[in-house]
C-alpha positions in Angstrom: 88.2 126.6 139.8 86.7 128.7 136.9 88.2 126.8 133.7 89.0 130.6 132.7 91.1 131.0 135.4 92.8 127.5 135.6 93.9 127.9 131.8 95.7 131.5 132.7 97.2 129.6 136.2 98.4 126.7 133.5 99.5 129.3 131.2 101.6 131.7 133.9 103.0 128.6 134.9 104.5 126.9 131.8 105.4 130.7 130.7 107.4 131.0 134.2 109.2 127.3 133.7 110.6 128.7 130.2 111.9 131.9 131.7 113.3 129.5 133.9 114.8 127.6 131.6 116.2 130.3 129.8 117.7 131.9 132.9 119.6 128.6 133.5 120.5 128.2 129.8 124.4 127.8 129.7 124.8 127.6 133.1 127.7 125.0 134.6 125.8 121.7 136.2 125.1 121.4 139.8 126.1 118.4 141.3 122.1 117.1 142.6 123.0 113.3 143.3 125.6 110.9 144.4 126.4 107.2 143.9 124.1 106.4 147.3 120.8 108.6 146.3 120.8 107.2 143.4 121.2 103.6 143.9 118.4 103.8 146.7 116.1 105.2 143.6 116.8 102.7 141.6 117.4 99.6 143.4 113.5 99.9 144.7 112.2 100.1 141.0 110.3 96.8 140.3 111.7 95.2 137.2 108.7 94.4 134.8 108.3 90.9 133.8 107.6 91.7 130.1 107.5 94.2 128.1 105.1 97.0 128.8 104.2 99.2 125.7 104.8 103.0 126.8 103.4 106.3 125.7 104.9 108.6 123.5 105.8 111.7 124.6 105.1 114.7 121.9 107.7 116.6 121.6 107.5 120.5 122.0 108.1 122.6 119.0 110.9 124.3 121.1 113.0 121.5 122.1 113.2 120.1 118.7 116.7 119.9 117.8 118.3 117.8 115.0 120.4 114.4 115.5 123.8 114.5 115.4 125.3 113.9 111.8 129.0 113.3 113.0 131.2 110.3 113.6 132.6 110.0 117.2 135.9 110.1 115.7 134.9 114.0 114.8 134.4 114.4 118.4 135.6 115.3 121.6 135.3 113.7 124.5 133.9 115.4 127.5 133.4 114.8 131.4 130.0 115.2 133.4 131.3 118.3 135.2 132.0 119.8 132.0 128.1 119.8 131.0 126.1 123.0 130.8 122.4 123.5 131.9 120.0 124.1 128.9 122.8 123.1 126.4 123.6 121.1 123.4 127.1 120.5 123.1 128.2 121.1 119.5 131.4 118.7 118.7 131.1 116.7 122.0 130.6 113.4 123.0 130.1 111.4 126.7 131.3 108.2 128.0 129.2 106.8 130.3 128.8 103.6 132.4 125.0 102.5 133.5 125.4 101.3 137.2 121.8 100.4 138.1 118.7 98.7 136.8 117.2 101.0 134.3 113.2 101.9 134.4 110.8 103.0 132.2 107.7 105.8 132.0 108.2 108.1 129.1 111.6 107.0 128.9 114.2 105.2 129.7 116.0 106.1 133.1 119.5 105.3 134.0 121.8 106.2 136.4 125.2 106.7 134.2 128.9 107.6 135.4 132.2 108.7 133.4 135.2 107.4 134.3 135.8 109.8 137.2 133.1 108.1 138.9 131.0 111.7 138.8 127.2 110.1 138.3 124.0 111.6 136.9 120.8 110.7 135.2 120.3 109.9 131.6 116.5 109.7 129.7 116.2 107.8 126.3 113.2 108.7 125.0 111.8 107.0 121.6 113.2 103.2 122.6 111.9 100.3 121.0 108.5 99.7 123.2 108.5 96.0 122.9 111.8 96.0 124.9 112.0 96.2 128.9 114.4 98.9 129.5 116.7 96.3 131.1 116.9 94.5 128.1 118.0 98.0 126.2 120.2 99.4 128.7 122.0 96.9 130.5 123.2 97.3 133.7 126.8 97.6 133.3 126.9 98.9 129.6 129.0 101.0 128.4 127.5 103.8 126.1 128.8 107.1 124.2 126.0 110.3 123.8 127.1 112.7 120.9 126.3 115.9 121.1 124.4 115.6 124.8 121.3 117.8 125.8 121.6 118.6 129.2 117.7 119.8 129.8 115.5 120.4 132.8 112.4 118.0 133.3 108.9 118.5 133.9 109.8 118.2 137.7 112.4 120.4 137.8 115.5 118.2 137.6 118.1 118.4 135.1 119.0 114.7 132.9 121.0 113.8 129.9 118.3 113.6 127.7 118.3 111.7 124.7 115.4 112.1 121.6 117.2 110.7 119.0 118.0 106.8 119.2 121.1 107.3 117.1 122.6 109.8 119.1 123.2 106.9 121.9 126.0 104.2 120.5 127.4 100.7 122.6 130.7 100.2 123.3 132.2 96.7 122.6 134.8 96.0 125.3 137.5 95.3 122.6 137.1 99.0 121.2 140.1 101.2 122.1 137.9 103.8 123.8 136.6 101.3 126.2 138.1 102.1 129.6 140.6 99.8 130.8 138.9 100.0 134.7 135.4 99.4 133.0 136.7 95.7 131.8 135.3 92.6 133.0 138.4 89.6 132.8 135.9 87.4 132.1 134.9 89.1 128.9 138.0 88.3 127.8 138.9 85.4 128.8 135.1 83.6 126.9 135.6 81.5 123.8 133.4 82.3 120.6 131.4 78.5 121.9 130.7 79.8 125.4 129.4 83.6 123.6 127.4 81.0 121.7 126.1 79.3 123.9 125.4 82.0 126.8 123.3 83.2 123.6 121.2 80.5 123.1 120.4 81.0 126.5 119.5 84.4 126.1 117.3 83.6 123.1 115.5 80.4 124.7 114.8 83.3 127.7 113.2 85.4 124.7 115.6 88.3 125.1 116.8 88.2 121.8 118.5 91.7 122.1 120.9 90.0 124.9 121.3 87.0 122.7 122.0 89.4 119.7 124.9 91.2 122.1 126.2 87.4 122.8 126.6 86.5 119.1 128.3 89.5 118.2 131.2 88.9 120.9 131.3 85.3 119.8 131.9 86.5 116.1 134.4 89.3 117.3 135.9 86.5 119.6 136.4 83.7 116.6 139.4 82.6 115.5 140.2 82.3 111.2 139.9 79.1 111.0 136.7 78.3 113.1 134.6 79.2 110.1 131.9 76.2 110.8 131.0 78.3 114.4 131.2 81.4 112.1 128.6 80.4 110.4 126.9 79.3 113.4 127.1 82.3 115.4 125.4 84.6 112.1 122.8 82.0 111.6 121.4 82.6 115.1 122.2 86.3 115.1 119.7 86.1 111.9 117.7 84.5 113.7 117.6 86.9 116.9 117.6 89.7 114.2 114.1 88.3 113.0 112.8 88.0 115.8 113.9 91.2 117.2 112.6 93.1 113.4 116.0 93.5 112.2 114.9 91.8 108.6 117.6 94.0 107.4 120.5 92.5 109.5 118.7 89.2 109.3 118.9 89.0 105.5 122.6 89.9 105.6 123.4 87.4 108.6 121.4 84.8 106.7 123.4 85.1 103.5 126.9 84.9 104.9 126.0 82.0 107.2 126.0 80.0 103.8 128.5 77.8 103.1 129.4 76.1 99.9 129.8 72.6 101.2 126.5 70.8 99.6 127.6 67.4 100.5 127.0 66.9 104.1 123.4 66.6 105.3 123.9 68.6 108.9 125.4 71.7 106.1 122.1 71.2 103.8 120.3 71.6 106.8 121.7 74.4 108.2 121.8 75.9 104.9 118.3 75.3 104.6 117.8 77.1 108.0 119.2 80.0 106.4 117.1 80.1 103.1 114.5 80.0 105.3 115.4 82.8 107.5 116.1 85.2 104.4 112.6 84.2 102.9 111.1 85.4 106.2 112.6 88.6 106.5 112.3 89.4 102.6 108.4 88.5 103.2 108.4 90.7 106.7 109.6 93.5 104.5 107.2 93.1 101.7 110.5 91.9 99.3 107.9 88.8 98.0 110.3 88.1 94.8 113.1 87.5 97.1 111.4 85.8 99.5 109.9 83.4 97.0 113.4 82.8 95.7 114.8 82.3 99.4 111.8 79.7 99.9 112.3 77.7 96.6 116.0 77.2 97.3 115.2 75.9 101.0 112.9 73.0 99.8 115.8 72.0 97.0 117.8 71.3 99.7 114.7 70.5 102.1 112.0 69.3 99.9 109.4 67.9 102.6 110.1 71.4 104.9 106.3 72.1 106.2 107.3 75.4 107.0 109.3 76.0 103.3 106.6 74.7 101.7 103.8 77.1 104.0 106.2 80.2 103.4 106.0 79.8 99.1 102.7 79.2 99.5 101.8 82.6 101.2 104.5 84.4 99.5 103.0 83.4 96.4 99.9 84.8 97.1 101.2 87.8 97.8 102.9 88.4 94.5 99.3 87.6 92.8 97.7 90.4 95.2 101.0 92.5 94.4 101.2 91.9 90.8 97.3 91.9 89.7 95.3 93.6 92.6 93.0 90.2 93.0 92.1 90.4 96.9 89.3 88.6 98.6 88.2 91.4 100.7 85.6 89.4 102.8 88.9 86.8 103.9 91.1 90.3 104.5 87.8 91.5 106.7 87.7 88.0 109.0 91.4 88.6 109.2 91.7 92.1 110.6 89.1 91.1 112.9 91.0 88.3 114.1 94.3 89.7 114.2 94.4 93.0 115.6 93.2 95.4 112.2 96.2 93.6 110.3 95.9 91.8 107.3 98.9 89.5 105.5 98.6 90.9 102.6 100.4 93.1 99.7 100.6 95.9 98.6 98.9 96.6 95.1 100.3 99.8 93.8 101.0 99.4 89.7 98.7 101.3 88.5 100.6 104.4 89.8 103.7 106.1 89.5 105.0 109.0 91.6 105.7 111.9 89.3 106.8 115.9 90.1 103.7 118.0 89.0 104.1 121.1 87.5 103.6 123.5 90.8 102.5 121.1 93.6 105.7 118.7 94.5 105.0 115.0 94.2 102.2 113.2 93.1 100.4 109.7 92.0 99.8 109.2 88.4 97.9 106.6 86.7 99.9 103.8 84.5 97.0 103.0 82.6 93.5 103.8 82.2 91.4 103.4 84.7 88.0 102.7 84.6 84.9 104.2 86.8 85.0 102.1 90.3 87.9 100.1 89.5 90.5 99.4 91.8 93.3 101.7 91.3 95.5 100.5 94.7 95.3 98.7 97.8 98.8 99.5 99.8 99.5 97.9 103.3 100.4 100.9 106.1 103.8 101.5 106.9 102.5 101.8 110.7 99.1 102.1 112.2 97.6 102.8 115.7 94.3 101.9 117.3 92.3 102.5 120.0 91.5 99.7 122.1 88.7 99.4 124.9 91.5 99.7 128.0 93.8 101.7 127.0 92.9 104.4 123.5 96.6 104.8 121.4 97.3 108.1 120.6 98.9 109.0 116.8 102.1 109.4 118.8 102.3 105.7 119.7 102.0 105.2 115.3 105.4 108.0 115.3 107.2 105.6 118.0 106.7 102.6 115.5 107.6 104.6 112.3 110.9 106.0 114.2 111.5 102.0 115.7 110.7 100.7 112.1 113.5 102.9 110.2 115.7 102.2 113.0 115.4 98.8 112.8 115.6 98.5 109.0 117.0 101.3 107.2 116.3 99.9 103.5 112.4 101.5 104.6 113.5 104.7 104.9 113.5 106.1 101.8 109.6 105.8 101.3 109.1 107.7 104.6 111.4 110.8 104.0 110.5 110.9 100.4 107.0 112.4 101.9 106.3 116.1 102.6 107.6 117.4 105.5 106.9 120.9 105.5 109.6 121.6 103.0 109.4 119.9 99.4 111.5 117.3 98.2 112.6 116.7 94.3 113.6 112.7 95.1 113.8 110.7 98.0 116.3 110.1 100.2 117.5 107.3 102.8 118.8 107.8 106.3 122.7 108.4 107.0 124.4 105.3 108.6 126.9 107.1 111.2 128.9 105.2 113.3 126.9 101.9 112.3 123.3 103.0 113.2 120.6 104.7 111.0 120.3 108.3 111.9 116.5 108.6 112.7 115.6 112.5 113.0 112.4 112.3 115.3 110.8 115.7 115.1 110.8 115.0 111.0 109.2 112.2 111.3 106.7 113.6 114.1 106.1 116.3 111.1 105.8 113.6 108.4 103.4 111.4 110.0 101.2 115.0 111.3 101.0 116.0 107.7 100.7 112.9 105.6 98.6 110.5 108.6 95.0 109.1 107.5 92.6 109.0 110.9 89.7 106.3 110.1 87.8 104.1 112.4 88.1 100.5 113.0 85.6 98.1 114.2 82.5 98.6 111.6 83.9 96.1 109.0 81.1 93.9 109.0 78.2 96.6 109.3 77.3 98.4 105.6 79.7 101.5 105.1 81.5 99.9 107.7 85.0 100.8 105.7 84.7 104.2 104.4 86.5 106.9 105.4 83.9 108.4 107.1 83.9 109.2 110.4 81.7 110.1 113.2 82.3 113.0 115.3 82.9 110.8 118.8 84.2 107.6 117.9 87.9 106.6 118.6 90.3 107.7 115.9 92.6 104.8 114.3 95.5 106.6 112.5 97.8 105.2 109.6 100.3 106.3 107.2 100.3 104.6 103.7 104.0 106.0 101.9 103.1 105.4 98.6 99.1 107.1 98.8 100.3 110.1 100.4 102.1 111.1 97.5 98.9 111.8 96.3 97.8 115.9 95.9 94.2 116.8 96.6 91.1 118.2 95.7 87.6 118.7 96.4 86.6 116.9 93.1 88.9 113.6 93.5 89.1 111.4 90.7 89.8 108.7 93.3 87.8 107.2 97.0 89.5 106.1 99.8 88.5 103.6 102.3 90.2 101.4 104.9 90.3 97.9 105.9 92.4 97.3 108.9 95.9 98.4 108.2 95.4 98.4 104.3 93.9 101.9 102.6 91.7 101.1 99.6 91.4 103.6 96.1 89.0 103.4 93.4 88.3 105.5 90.5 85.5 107.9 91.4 85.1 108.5 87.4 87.1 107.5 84.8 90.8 107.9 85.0 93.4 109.1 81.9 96.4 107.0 81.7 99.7 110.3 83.0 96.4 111.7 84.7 97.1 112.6 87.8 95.6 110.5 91.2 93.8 113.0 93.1 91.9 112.6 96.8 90.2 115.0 99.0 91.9 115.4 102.0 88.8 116.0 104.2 85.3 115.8 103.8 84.1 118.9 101.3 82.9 121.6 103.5 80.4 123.0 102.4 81.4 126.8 102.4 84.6 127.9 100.5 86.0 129.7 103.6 86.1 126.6 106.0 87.6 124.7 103.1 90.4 127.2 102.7 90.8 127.6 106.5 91.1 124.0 107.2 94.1 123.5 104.1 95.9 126.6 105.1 95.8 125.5 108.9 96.6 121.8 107.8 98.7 122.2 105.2 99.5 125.2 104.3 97.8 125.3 100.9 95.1 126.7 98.8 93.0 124.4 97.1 92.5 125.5 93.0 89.9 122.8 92.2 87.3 124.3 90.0 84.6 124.1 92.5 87.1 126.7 95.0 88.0 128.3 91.8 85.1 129.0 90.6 83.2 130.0 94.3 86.6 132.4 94.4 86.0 134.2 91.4 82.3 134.7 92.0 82.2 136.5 94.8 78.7 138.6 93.8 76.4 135.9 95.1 79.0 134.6 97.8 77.3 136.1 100.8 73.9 135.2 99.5 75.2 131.4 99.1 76.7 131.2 102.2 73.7 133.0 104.5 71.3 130.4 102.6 73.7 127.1 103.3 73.9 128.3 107.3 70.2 128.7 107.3 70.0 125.0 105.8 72.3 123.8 107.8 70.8 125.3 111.0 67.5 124.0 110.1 68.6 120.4 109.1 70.4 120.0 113.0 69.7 116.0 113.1 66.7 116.0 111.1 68.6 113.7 108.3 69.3 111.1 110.5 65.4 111.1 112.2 63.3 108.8 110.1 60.1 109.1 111.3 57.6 111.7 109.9 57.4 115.3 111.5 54.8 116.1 113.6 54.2 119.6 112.3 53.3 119.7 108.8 55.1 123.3 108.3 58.2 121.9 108.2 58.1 120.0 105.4 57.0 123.2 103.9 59.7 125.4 104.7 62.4 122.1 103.9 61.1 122.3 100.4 61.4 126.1 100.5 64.7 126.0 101.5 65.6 123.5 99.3 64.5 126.0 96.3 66.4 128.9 97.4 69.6 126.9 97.4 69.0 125.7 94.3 68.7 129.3 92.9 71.5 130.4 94.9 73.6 127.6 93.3 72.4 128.7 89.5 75.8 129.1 88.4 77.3 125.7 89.9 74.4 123.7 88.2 75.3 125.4 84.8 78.5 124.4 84.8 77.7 120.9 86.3 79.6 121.8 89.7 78.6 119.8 92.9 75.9 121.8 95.2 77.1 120.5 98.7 75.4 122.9 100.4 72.0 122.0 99.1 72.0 118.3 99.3 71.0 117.4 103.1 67.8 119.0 102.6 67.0 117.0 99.7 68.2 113.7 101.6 66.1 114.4 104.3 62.9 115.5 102.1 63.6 112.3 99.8 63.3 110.5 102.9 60.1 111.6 104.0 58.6 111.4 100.4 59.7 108.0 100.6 57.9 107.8 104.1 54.5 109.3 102.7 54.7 107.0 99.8 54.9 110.3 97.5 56.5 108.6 94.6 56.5 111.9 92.1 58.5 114.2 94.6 60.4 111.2 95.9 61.4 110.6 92.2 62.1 114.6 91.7 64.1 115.0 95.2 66.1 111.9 94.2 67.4 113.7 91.3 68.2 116.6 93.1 69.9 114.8 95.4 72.3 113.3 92.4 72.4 117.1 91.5 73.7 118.1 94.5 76.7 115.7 94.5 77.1 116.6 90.9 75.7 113.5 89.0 73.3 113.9 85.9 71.4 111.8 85.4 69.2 111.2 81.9 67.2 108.0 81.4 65.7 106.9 77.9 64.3 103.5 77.4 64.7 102.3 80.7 68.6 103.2 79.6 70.1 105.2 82.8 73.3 107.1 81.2 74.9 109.3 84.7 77.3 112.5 83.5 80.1 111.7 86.3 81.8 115.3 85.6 82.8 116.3 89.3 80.5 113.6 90.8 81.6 113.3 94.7 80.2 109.6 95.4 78.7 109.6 98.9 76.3 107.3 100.9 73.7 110.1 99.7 74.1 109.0 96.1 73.4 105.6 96.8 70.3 106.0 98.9 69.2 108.4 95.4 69.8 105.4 93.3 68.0 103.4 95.2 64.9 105.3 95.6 64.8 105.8 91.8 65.0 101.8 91.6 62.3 101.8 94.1 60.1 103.5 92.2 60.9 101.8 88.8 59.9 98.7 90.5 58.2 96.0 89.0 56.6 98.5 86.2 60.2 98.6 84.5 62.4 95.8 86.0 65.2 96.6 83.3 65.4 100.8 84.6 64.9 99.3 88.2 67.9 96.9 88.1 69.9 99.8 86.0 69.3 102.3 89.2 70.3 99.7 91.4 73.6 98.8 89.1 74.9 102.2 89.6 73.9 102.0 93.7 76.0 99.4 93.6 78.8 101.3 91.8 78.9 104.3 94.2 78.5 101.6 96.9 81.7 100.0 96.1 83.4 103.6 95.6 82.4 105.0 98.9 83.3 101.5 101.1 86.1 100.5 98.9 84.1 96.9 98.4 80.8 95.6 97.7 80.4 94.3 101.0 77.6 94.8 103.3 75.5 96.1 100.5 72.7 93.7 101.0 72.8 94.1 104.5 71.8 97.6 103.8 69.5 97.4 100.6 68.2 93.8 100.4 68.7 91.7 96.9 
């Protein structure tokens, strides 16, 4: 089929399923199943034997619709017959029973009934992935939707569907709302021990969330006086909470497991337990001072611990990462390698402060002063996702984990809503807890992660440049989002570099840094022409960009065309030329390359007065540096070497065998480096002192551009 005529089929056909929709919008449900069609679905679903990470669904701009904000209490209770197609119903609430196995593509699917034994189907979309749905929805739970969605499918069939997490709530068989028909004697008639220990068995199964459910009816279930199995029953809940990444509930478990009795060994020991379950959490959450607290009061009461003494000893390297930015960035490389592109390490962040600007929301400003290719942060991602060989992750599978992540620990919420959303904030905010649970809107954070995400590539660590942001057009896309980095505003002329190792994002000072100057990185790679640059911020973000290189290409608009018409000429001539290195066959173009590279340098006159980058003009002088280099023509290898420095808006002077470099709106690049290391090529052995200079600041820019020194030999020799 003509692709022409397949997109218009596609088109008439998603345009028809809306009018659909709409056409069926408000009106009463349809009775499409009973208790028989839909236990012969289920029962024949296999029941996966471990948890099987699912895709992401991204939502469609139309069916976003906010969580609920309301208490159950606030709302009125409502039957299955009473739903409407194409609805959200405002100030109403569902009691439903799960009756089957539950199974899982893009969501969760149940098979629910109210209490008039009227069935349906349910979807919970946005689930923790590392969860069977079995293990999420029980078969026999009973659960409460607020404000329900009843909503057509893609196949045509109507379901209960569910986007927000928090808009789904448990019932615990002692709450007044449970239905009296819905409750099992034997619930009732359970000590706290036997909850205990029917969750110990859940947790030696691994299914912690069952063992979680156990511990809480054994702590609803005990008596006053049985504070020892209290204690018990929140010690393993902690634990379950840990490993289920709870660290919130786990720290909170953990701490009133304690007792006060000292005395008796088996209480130190259990104590000890604890300590060490709150120092875990603390260090899961990047809390390192509480953690190292938690750790040093486990080994006072358990001095020989191997695992106490293991935990201070990593949390104490995490404050010195945390506290002073000192990183060994070849270890953190051999770890991401080993582990999956994640590296135990902290967050370095100090030398920055989010501030309100004057007219652009939030931003980063620096603490201190910083110096040319220092450090200014190293932050660990609040979520990442990567490609693999089998099976390529999509950004929406990174959404899922920053929606699960809040869920599961609330206290990280604030760093993720603080960012921009499409509306500015003046201060950050934390999520609501309604009802007990965290309420996570989804579409915000779909529109959080779209406009503050990093994409970056993975995989290259040990090659040279093998952590810069760069990226080539057809490699897989890793994407990241770093809270406390994308605070920071851009422009084309950033005082700071990013680069990436695993899941941590690397910035150093691309010149020197004021201290209350503001942290500034360039969104994407300078284009070239001001148009594209504009077009790609206004379709991206929905700004204009006022750094004085688009200011000043704005406000001269007489040579604009000429500008442009010369850059697409370059840029049509260069095609792949700069990455061929071997000489052209046909003299002539080396001709008309140096040509060209003339008439951009008049066209770009007026940046080169006032020392403004000349992006435009600098791939022809990489590639003519190149073949000068090639010919062994060392005079117009030196002279194309400077030009290339010119065109990424370095000046360079050199006066005995001194090399002083004008940063001004330098944009460090791999271009620069190669230019300092032809011009320490040609010093040579003649002037040892200018060569070694040259190659000083190659190293610099080197260290900008990949964020560490490493691979450098590998790409330039000693």
């Amino acid at each position: 089929m003509d692709i022409d005529l397949l997109s218009h089929h596609r088109s008439v056909l998603k345009r028809e399923a809306m009018l659909r929709k709409i056409r069926q919008m408000g009106v009463p449900r349809r009775i499409t199943h009973t208790r028989e069609t839909l236990m012969r679905e289920f029962i024949h679903r296999p029941m996966p034997f471990r948890p099987v990470a699912g895709s992401a669904a991204r939502p469609v701009p139309a069916d976003a619709y906010t969580p609920s904000y309301l208490p159950l209490a606030h709302l009125i209770k409502i039957s299955l017959k009473d739903l409407q197609c194409e609805t959200r119903h405002h100030g109403r609430f569902l009691l439903l029973r799960v009756f089957c196995q539950p199974f899982r593509k893009l969501a969760i699917t149940a098979a629910v009934e109210d209490e008039t034994e009227d069935v349906d189907k349910m979807s919970l979309y946005h689930a923790k992935d590392s969860l069977r749905a079995f293990e999420i929805l029980p078969e026999g739970s009973v659960i409460t939707i607020k404000e329900p969605f009843y909503k057509m499918e893609d196949n045509g069939a109507y379901t209960i569907r569910v986007d927000h997490p928090s808009d789904m709530g448990f019932l615990d068989p002692h709450n007044e709302m449970y239905p009296e028909e819905w409750k099992d004697p034997e619930d009732f008639q359970m000590t706290a021990l036997e909850w205990k220990l029917e969750g110990n068995q859940a947790f030696a199964r691994e299914e912690y969330l069952e063992a979680h459910r156990c511990y809480t009816r054994g702590l609803a279930r005990a008596d006053s006086h049985e504070l020892d199995l209290k204690h018990d029953l929140l010690r393993n809940r902690s634990s379950a909470n840990l490993r289920l990444s709870h660290y919130d509930q786990a720290i909170s478990d953990a701490f009133f497991s304690l007792t006060s009795d000292q005395d008796d060994p088996e209480f130190r020991r259990k104590n000890s337990e604890a300590h060490c379950l709150r120092g875990r959490a603390n260090y899961n959450l990047g809390h390192y001072t509480n953690a190292l607290k938690s750790f040093k009061e486990m080994l006072q009461l358990s001095p020989s611990d191997a695992n106490g003494k293991k935990g201070l000893a990593r949390t104490e390297a995490r404050l010195v990462e945390e506290h002073e930015g000192l990183y060994d960035f070849a270890e953190v490389v051999d770890e991401v390698i080993k582990n999956g592109y994640s590296a135990d390490r902290a967050s370095f962040i100090s030398n920055t402060q989010m501030r309100q600007t004057e007219d652009r929301g939030q931003g980063l400003f620096a603490t201190k002063e910083i110096r040319l290719g220092e450090l200014i942060m190293c932050e660990k991602a609040f979520m990442t996702a990567h490609p693999s060989d089998d099976k390529p992750k999509s950004p929406m599978s990174g959404w899922l984990s920053s929606v699960q992540k809040v869920i599961d620990n609330p206290s990280q919420s604030s760093n993720m809503l603080g960012l921009y959303s499409g509306r500015v904030r003046s201060s950050t905010t934390s999520v609501p807890i309604i009802d007990g649970l965290p309420v996570v809107d989804t579409y915000e954070f779909l529109k959080i992660l779209d406009l503050n995400g990093f994409s970056y590539e993975v995989g290259q660590e040990t090659k040279p440049y093998g952590t810069t942001a760069h990226m080539s057009p057809t490699s897989p896309k890793s994407t990241g989002l770093w809270t406390h980095v994308s605070n920071a505003n851009h422009s084309c002329l950033a005082n700071a570099t990013r680069s990436f190792i695993g899941d941590m994002i690397i910035l150093r000072a691309a010149r020197d840094i004021a201290r209350d100057e503001e942290i500034t990185i360039a969104y994407l790679n300078p284009q070239h022409l001001l148009a594209k640059r504009q077009r790609a911020f206004a379709g991206a973000w929905s700004f204009v960009c006022t750094c004085p290189l688009c200011d000043w290409e704005r406000r001269t608009t007489v040579h604009a065309q000429e500008l442009a018409e010369n850059i697409e000429t370059g840029l049509a001539f260069m095609g792949d030329k700069l990455h061929d290195t071997t000489l052209p066959d046909d003299s002539s173009i080396l001709i008309l390359a140096e040509l060209l590279a003339e008439d951009l340098e008049d066209s770009y006159a007026d940046h080169l007065l006032r020392r403004l980058p000349c992006l435009g003009m600098a791939h022809v002088w990489q590639w003519l540096s190149r073949i000068y280099l090639l010919q062994n023509n060392r005079a117009a290898l030196g002279n194309s070497s400077y030009k290339v420095l010119l065109s990424y808006g370095y000046w360079v002077k050199v006066q005995d065998s001194i090399v002083r470099v004008e940063l001004g709106y330098g944009i460090p690049a791999v271009g620069v480096v190669d230019a300092f290391m032809c011009l320490a090529h040609l010093a040579g052995e003649d002037d040892v002192e200018l060569s070694s200079e040259f190659k000083a600041w190659a190293r610099m820019i080197y260290k900008i551009v990949n964020g560490t020194p490493l691979g450098f030999e590998l790409k330039y020799g000693d």
